[in-house]
N, C-alpha and C positions, 0 to 999 in steps of 0.2 A: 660703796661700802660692802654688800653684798659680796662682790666679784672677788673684794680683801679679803673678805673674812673666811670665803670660802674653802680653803687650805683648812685654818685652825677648824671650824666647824668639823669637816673629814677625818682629819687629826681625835676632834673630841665622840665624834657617833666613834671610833673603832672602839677607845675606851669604854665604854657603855655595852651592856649585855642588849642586844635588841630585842623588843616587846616577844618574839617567839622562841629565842635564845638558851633560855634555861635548861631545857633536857641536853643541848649539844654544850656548854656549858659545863657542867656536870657531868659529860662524859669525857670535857677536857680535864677537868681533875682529875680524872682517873688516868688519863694515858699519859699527865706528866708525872703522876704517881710509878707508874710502870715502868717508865722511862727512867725512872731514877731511881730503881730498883724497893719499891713498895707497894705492897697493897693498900689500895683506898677502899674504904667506903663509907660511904654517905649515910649519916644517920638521920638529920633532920635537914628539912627546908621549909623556911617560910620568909614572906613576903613583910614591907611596915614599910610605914610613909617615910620618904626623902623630905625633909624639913625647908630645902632653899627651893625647891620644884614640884607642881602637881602632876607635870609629864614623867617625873620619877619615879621610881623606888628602891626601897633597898631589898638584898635577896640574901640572907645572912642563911648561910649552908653551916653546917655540924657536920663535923668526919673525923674519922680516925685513921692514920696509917703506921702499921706497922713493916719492921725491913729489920736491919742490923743498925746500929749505931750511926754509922758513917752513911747508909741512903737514909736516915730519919732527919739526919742533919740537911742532907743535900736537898731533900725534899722541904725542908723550910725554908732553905733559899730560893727554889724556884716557885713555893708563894709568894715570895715577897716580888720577883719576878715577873706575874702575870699582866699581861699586855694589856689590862684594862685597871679602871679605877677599884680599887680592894685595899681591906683594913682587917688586920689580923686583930681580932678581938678577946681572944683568947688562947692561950696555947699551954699542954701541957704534956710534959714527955714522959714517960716512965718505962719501967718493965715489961717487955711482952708474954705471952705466957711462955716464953722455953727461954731459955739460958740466953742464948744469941740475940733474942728478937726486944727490940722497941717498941713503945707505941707512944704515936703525938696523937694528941687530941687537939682538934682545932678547931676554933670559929670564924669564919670569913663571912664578912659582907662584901658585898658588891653592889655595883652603881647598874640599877636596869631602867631599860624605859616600860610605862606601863601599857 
């Protein structure tokens, strides 16, 4: 059973932010932010219990990124995106401060080990 399972286990740890993970994490929202033409940044992070697991947790980050219209968009797609277990929790879009520019505001959690 072991030797079967061991595929999907591989499969499920890449999903998972691993236990020292967070800062490179957090630098990855930022370079798909970049990538897709916006500034991120991180407003808040903190930690709360995973409810089906004590090896878990959740790591729910706050950021905002602003761009033009069409990278604020694109950048909400490549949340949804991200190679790991994630739950947009909130999101909200508006005006940025100049004429051109957006900003989302968003909440993601994600799935970490602790």
């Amino acid at each position: 059973l072991v030797e079967e399972t061991a595929p999907l286990r591989a499969k499920l740890d890449e999903a998972l932010i691993p236990k020292d993970g967070t800062a490179l994490f957090l630098e990855s929202l930022e370079r798909v932010g970049r990538g897709g033409g916006v500034t991120v940044q991180i407003e808040s992070v903190e930690t709360g219990a995973f409810p089906a697991s004590e090896a878990l947790e959740t790591l729910r980050v706050g950021l905002y990124a602003t761009g033009s219209w069409e990278n604020a968009v694109r950048f909400l797609g490549l949340m949804e995106l991200l190679p790991i277990q994630s739950f947009v929790e909130q999101t909200v879009i508006g005006r940025g401060a100049s004429q051109n520019d957006w900003r989302v505001d968003l909440t993601l959690a994600v799935v970490k080990e602790k």
